[in-house]
C-alpha positions as a Markdown table, in Angstrom:
| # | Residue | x | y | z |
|---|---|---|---|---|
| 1 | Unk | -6.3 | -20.1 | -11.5 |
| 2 | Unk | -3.8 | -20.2 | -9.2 |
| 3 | Unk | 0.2 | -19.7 | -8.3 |
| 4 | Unk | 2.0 | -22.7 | -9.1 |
| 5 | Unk | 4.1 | -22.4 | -6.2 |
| 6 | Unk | 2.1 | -24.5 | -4.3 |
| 7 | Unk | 2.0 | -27.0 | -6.5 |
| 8 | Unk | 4.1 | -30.9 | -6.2 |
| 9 | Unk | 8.4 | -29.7 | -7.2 |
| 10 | Unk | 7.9 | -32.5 | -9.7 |
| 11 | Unk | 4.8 | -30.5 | -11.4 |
| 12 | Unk | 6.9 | -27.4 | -10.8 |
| 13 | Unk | 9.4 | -28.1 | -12.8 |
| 14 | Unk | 7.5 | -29.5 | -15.7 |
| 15 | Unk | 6.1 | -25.8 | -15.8 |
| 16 | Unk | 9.0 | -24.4 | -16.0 |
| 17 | Unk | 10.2 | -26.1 | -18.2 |
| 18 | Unk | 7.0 | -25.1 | -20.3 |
| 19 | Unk | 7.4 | -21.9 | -19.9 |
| 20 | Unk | 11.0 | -21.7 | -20.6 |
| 21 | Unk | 10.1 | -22.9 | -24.0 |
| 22 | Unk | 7.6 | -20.0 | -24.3 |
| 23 | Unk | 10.5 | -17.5 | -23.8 |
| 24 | Unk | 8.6 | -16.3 | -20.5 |
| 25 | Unk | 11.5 | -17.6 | -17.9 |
| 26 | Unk | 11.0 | -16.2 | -14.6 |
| 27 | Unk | 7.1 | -15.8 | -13.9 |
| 28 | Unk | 4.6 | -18.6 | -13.4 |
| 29 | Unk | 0.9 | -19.2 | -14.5 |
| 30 | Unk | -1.6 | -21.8 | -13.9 |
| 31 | Unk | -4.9 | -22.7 | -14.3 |
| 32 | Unk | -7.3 | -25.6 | -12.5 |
| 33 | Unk | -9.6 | -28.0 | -14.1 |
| 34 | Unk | -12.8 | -27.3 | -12.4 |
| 35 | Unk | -12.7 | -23.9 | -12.1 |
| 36 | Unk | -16.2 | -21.6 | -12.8 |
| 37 | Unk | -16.7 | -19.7 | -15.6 |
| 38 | Unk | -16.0 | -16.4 | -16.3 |
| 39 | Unk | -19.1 | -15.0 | -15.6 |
| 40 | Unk | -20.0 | -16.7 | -12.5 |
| 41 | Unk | -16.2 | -15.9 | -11.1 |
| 42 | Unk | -16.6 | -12.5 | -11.4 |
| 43 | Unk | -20.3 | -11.6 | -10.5 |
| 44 | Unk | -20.4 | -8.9 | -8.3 |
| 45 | Unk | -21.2 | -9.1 | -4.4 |
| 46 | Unk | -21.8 | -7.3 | -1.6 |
| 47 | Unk | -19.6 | -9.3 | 1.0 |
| 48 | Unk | -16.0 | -9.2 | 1.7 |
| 49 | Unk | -14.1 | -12.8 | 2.4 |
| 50 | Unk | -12.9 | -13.4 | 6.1 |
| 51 | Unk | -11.2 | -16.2 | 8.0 |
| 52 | Unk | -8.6 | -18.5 | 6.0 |
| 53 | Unk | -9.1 | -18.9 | 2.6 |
| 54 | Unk | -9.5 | -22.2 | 0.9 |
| 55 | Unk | -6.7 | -24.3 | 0.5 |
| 56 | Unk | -6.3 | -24.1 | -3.3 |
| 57 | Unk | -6.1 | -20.7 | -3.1 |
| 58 | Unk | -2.9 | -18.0 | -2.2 |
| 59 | Unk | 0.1 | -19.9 | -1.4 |
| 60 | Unk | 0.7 | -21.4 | 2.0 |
| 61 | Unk | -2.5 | -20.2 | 3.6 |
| 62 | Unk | -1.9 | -18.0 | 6.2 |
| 63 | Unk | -2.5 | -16.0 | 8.9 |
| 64 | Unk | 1.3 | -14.2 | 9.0 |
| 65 | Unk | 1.4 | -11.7 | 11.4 |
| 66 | Unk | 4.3 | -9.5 | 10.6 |
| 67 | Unk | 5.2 | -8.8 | 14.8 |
| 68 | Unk | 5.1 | -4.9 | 14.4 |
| 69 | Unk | 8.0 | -3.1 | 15.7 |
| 70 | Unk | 7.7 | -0.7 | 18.5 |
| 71 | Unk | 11.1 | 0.1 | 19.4 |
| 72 | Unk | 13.0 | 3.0 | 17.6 |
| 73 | Unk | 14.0 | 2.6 | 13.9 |
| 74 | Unk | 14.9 | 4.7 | 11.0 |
| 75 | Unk | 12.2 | 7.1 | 9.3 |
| 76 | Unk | 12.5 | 6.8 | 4.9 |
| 77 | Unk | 11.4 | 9.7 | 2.6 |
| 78 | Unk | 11.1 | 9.0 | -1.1 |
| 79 | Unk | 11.0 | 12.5 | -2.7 |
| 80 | Unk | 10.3 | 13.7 | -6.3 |
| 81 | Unk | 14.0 | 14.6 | -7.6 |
| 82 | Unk | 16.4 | 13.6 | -4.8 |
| 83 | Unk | 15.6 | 9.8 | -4.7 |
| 84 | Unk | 15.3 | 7.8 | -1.5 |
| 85 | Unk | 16.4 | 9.4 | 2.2 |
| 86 | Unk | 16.8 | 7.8 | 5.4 |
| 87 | Unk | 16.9 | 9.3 | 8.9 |
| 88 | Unk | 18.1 | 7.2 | 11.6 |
| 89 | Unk | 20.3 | 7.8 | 14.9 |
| 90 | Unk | 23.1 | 9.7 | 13.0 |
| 91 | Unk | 21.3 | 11.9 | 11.1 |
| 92 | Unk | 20.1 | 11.9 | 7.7 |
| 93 | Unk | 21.5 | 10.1 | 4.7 |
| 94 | Unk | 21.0 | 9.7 | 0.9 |
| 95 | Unk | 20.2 | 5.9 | 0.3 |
| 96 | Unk | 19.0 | 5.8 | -3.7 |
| 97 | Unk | 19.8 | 8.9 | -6.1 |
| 98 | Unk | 18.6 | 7.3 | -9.3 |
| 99 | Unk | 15.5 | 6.9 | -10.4 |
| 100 | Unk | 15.3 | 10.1 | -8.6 |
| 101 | Unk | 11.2 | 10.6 | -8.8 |
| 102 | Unk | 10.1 | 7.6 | -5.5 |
| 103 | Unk | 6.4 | 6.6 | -5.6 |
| 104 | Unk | 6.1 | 3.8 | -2.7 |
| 105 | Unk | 7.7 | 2.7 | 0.3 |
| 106 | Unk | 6.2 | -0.3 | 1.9 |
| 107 | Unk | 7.6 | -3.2 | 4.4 |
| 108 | Unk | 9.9 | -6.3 | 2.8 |
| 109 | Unk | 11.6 | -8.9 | 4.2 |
| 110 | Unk | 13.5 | -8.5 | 7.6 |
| 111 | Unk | 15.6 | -5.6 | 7.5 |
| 112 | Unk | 14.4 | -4.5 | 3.9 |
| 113 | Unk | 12.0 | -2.2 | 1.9 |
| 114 | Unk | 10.3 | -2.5 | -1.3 |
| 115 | Unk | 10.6 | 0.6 | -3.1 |
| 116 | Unk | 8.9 | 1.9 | -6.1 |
| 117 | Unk | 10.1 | 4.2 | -8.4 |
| 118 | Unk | 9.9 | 5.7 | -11.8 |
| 119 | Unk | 7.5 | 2.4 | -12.0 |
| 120 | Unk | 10.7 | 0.0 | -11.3 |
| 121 | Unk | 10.9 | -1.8 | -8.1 |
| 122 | Unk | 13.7 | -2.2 | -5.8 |
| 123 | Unk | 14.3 | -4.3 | -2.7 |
| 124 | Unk | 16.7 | -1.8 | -0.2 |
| 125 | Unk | 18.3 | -3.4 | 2.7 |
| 126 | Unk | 20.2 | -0.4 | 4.8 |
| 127 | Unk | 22.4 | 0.9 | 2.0 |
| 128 | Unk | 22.0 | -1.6 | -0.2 |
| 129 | Unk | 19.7 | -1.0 | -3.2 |
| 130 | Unk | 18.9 | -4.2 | -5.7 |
| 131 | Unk | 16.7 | -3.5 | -8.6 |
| 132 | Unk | 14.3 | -6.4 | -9.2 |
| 133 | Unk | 13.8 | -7.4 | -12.7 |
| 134 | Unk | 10.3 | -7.5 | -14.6 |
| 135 | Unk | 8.9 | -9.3 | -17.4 |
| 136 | Unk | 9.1 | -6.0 | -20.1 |
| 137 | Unk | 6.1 | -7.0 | -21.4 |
| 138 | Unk | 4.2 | -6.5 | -18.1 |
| 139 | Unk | 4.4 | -2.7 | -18.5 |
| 140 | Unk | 5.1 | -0.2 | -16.0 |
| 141 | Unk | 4.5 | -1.1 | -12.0 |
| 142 | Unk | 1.7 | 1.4 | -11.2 |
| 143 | Unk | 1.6 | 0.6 | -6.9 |
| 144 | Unk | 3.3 | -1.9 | -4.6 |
| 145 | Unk | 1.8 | -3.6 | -1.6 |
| 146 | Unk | 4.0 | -6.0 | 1.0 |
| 147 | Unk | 2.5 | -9.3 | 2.0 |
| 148 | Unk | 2.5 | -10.2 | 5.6 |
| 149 | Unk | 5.7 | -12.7 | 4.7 |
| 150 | Unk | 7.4 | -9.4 | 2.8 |
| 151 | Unk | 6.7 | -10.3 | -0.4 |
| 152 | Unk | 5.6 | -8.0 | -2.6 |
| 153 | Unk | 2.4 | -7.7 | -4.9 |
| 154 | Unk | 2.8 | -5.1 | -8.0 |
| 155 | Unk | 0.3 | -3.5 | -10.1 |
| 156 | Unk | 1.2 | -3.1 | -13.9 |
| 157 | Unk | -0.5 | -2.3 | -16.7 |
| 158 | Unk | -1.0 | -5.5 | -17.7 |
| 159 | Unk | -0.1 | -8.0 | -15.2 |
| 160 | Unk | -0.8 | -8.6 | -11.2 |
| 161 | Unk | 2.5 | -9.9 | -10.1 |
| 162 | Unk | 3.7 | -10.8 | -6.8 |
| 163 | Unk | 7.5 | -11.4 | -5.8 |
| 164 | Unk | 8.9 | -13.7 | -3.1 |
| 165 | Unk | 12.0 | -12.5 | -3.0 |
| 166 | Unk | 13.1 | -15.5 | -5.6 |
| 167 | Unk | 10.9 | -15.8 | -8.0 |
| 168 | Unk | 7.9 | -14.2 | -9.9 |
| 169 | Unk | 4.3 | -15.2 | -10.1 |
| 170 | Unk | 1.6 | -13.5 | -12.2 |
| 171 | Unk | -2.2 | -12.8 | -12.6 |
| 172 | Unk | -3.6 | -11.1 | -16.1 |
| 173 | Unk | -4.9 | -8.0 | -15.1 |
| 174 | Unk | -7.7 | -8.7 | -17.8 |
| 175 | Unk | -9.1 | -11.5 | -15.7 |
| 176 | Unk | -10.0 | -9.1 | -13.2 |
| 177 | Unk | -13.3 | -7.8 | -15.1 |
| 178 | Unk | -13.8 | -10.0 | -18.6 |
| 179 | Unk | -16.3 | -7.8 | -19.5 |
| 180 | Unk | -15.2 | -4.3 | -19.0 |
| 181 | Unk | -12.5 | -3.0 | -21.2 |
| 182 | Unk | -10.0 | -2.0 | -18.0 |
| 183 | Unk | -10.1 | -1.5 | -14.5 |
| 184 | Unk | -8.1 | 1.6 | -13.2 |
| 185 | Unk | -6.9 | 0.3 | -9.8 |
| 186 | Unk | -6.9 | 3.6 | -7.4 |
| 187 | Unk | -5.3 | 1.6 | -4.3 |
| 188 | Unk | -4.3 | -2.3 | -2.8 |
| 189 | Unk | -3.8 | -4.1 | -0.1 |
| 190 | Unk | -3.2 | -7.6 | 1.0 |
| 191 | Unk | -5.0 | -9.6 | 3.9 |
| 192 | Unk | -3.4 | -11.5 | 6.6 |
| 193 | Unk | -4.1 | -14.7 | 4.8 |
| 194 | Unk | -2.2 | -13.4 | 1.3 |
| 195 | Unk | -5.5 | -12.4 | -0.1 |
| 196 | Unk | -4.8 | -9.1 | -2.4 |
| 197 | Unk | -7.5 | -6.5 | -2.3 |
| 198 | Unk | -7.8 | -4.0 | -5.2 |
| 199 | Unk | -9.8 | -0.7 | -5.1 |
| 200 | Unk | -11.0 | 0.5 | -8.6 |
| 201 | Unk | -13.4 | 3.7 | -8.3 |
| 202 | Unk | -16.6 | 1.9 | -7.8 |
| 203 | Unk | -15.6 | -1.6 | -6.4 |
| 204 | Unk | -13.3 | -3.4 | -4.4 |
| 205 | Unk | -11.6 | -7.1 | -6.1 |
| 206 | Unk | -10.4 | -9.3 | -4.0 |
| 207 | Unk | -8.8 | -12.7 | -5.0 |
| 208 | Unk | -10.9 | -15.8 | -3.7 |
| 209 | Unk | -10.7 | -19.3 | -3.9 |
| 210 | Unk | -8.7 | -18.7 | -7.3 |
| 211 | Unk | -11.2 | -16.4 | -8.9 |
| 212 | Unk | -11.5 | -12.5 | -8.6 |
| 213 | Unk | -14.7 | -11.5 | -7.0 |
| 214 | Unk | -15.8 | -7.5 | -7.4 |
| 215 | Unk | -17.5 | -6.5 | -3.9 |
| 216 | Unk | -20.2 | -3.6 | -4.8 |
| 217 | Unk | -20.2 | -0.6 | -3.2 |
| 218 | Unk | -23.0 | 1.6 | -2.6 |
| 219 | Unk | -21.7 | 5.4 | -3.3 |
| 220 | Unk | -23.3 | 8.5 | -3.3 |
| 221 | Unk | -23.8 | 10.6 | -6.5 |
| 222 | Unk | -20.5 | 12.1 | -8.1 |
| 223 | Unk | -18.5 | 10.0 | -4.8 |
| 224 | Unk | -15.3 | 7.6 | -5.7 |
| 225 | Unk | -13.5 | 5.3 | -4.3 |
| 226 | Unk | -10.1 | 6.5 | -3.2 |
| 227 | Unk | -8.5 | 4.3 | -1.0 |
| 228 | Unk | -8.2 | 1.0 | 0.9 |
| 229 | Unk | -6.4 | -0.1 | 4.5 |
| 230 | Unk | -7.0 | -3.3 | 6.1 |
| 231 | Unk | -6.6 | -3.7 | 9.3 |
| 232 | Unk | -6.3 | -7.0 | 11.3 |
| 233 | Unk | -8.6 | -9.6 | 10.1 |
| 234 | Unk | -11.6 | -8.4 | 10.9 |
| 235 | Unk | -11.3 | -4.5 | 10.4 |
| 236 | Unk | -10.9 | -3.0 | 7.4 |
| 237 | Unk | -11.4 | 0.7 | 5.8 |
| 238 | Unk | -12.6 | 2.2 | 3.1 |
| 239 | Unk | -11.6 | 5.6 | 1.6 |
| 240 | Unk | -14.0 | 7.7 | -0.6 |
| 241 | Unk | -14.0 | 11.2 | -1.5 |
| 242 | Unk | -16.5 | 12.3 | 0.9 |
| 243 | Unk | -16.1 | 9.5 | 3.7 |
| 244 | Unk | -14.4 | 6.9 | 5.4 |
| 245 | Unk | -16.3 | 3.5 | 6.1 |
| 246 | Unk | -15.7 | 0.6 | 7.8 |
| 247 | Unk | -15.9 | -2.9 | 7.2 |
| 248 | Unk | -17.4 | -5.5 | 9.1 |
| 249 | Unk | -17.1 | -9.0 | 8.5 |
| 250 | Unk | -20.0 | -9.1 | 5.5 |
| 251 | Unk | -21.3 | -5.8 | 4.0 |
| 252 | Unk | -19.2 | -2.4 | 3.5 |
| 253 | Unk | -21.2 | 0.2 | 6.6 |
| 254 | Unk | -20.9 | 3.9 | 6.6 |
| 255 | Unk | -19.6 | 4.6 | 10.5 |
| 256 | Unk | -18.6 | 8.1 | 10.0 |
| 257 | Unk | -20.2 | 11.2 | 9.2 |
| 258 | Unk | -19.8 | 13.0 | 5.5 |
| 259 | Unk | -16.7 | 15.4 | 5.9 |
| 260 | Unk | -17.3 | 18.6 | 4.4 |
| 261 | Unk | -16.0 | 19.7 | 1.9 |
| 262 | Unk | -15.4 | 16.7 | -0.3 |
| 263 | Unk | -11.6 | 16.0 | -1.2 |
| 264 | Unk | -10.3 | 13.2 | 1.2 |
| 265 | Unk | -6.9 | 12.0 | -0.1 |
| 266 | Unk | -5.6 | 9.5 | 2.4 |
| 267 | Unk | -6.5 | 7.6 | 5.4 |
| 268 | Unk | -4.2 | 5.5 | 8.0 |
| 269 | Unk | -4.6 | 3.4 | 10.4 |
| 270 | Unk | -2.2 | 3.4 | 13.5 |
| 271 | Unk | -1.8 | 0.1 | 15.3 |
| 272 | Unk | -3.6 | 0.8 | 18.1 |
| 273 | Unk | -6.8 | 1.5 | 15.3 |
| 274 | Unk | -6.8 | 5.0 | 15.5 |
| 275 | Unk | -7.2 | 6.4 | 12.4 |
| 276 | Unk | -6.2 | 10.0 | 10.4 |
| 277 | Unk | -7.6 | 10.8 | 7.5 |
| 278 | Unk | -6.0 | 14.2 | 5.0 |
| 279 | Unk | -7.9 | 16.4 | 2.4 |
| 280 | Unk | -4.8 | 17.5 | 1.7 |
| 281 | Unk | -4.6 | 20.6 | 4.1 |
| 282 | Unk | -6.2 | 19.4 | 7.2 |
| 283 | Unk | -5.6 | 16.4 | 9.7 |
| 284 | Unk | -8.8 | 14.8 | 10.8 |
| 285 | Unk | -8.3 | 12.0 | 13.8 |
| 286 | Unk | -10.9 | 9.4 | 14.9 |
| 287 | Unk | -11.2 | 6.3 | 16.9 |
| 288 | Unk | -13.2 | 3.3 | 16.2 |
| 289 | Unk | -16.8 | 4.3 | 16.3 |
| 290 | Unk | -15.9 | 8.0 | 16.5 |
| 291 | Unk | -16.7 | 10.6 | 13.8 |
| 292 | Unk | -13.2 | 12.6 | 12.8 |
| 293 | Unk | -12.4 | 15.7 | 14.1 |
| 294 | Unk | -9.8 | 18.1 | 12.7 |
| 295 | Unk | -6.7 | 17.9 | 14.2 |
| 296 | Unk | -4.6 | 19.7 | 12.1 |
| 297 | Unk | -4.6 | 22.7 | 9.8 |
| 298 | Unk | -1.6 | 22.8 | 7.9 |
| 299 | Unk | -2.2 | 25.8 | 5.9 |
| 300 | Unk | -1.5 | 27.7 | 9.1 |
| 301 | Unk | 1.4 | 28.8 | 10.8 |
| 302 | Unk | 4.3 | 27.8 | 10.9 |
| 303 | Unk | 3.5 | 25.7 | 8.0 |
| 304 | Unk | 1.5 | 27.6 | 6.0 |
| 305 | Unk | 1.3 | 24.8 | 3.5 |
| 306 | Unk | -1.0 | 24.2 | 0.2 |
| 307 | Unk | -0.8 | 20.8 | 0.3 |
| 308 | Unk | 0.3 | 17.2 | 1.9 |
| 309 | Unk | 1.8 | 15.5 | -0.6 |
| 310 | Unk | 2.3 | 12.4 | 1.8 |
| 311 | Unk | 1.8 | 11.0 | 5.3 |
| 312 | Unk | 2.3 | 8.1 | 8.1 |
| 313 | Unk | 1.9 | 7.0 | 11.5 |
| 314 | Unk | 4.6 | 4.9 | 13.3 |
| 315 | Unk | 3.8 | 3.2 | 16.4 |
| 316 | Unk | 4.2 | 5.9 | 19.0 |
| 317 | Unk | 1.2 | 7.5 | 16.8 |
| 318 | Unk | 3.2 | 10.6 | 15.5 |
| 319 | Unk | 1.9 | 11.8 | 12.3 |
| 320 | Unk | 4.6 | 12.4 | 9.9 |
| 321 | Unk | 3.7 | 14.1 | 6.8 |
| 322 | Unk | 5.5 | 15.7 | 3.7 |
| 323 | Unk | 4.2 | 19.1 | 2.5 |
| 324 | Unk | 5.1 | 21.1 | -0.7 |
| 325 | Unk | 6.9 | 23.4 | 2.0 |
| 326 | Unk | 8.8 | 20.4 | 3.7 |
| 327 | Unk | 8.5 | 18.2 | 6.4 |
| 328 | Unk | 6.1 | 18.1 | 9.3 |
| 329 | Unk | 5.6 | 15.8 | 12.3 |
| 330 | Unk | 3.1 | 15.7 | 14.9 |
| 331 | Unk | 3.7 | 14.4 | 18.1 |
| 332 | Unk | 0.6 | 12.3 | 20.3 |
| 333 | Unk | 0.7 | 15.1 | 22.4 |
| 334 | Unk | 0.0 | 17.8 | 19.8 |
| 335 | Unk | 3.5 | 19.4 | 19.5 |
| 336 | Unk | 4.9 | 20.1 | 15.8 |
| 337 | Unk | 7.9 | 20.1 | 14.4 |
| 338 | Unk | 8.7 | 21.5 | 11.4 |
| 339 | Unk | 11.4 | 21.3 | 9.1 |
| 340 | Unk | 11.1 | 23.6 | 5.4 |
| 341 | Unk | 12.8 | 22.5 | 2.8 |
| 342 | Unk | 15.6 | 25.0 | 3.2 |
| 343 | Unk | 16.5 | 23.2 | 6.8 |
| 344 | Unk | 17.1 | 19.9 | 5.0 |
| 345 | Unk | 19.4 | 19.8 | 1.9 |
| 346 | Unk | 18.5 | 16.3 | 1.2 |
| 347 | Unk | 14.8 | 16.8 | 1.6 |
| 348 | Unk | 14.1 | 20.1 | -0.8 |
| 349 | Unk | 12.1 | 18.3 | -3.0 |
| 350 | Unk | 8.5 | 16.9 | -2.4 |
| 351 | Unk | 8.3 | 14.2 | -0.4 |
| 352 | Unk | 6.0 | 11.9 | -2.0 |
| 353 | Unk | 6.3 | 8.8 | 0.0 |
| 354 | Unk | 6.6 | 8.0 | 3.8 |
| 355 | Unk | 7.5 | 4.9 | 5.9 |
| 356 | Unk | 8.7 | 4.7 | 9.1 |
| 357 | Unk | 9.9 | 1.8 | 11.1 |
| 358 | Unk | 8.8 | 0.9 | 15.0 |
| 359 | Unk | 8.2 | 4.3 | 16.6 |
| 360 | Unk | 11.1 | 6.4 | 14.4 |
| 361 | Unk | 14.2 | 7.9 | 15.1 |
| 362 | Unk | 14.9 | 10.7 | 17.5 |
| 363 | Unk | 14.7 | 13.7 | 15.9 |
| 364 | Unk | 17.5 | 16.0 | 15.1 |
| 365 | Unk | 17.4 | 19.5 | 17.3 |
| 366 | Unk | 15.6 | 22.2 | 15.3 |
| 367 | Unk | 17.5 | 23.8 | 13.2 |
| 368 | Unk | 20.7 | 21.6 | 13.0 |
| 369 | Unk | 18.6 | 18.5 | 10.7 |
């Protein structure tokens, strides 16, 4: 099985055409002579892929390094009733109103954002918003992840889709286990060769050589998966409830001690591979090989918060994270600022998605957002 877009224009277009005929213009689906069975395809392992992937796989084998940006840029907040914000230089601005409730905000093509909300997706370029149309019969998009050419890969409830910017390709989200009656896919990710990772609550999938293979983890009693973030090619980490792990190039290794009590909600890694990890109260920081240490308690003053509802790091490694009581940022050197709802107009409802471009905008003076 792969994406026809790497096949001959000639064979491309006799697809299409196919397809066309089916009524299902727009998306693409192929599969290869030769391919294993099911069974084989999808036995589970205990090794993650690494280094390029074979040709016949992804389109246009990679690596693409998207250069990170470390110069200023604007901050986005996607909140639950006041659509899409943005923060730059002149202050704060209201970029989407409608769909109001925003889910995801991850990196798209130069100058542009892929956006999820209310289960659409939209591509935003500064205050331009363009919806993106979808194959109905897909179902809702449940998560988003950006490719390291800004496409975009999307999660629906029956279909693994992923967007150039032109054109639509697709993988049945049945295919990913054969023999199980669903998956419920917790987080994704996609690999600097256009490899998409997906986290379910007791394995990881990852797309190889055409085929889905399920990677085993070994979790303790009552633990779930909760998250994935890859990082470079040969780092990658791995969220559960109780702890963060990291990946080396073969099997999944516990680095880091349990964190007590159980509840982790998020982890992210900064570019320079530190790493914070959220129970939904308190900030934990680690570095490779380190064990977290809190960093942060939210709950107490002046945030007195009950819960983060989202968070990121830009590259000056400020923590910036959205609480049910507003907005909070954490500078490198351990001062906060923070902004309640009632300072912002635009931000007074939860902010449940974060992204931030380069190291962020300068922030307003306190008091006068």
């Amino acid at each position: 099985m792969i994406l026809i877009s790497t096949y001959p224009k000639s064979l491309f277009l006799l697809m299409a055409c196919l397809i066309c005929s089916l009524g299902s213009a727009g998306c693409s689906k192929a599969t290869e002579e030769g391919d294993a069975p099911a069974s084989a395809k999808n036995a589970p392992q205990d090794e993650l892929p690494r280094g390029e992937p074979a040709p016949r796989g992804f389109p246009a084998p990679g690596p693409y390094p998207v250069p990170a940006s470390s110069g200023p840029g604007a901050a986005w907040f996607g909140t639950k009733e006041k659509g899409l914000v943005r923060l730059d230089s002149e202050g704060f601005h209201h970029v989407m109103v409608g769909p109001p409730h925003v889910q995801q905000i991850v990196p798209g093509p130069p100058q542009g954002l892929w956006v999820l909300a209310q289960y659409r997706l939209f591509l935003v370029t500064g205050d331009k918003v363009e919806p993106i149309a979808t194959d109905p019969t897909w179902g809702p998009i449940e998560r988003i992840a950006s490719g390291r050419k800004g496409e975009v890969w999307t999660v629906a409830s029956k279909r693994i889709g992923r967007f150039d910017g032109t054109s639509w390709s697709y993988l049945d989200r049945a295919e990913i286990a054969p023999n199980r009656e669903s998956v419920t896919i917790k987080d994704m990710d996609v690999d600097d060769y256009g490899r998409i990772y997906l986290c379910s609550k007791n394995s990881i999938y990852v797309m190889q050589d055409s085929a889905w293979r399920e990677v085993t983890v070994e979790l303790a009693a009552k633990d779930v998966l909760v998250g994935l973030s890859l990082f470079q090619d040969a780092d990658a980490w791995l969220l559960t409830r109780q702890q963060a792990r990291h990946v080396g190039r073969s099997r999944w290794e516990s680095k880091f001690k349990q964190v007590e009590p159980p509840g982790l909600k998020r982890l992210t890694v900064a570019p320079d591979g530190t790493w914070f990890l959220e129970d939904g109260l308190v900030l934990l920081q680690g570095e490779p090989g380190s064990a977290p240490s809190p960093r942060l308690d939210l709950a107490q003053d002046p945030v007195r918060a009950k819960r983060i509802r989202s968070s990121f790091v830009d590259s000056s490694l400020r923590v910036w994270m959205g609480t049910d009581r507003g907005l909070a940022i954490l500078e490198k050197g351990g001062v906060l600022t923070f902004w309640p709802k009632s300072a912002v107009p635009l931000l007074d409802s939860d902010i449940r998605a974060l992204f931030v471009e380069g190291s962020g905008p300068r922030l307003p003076s306190v008091g006068k957002p």
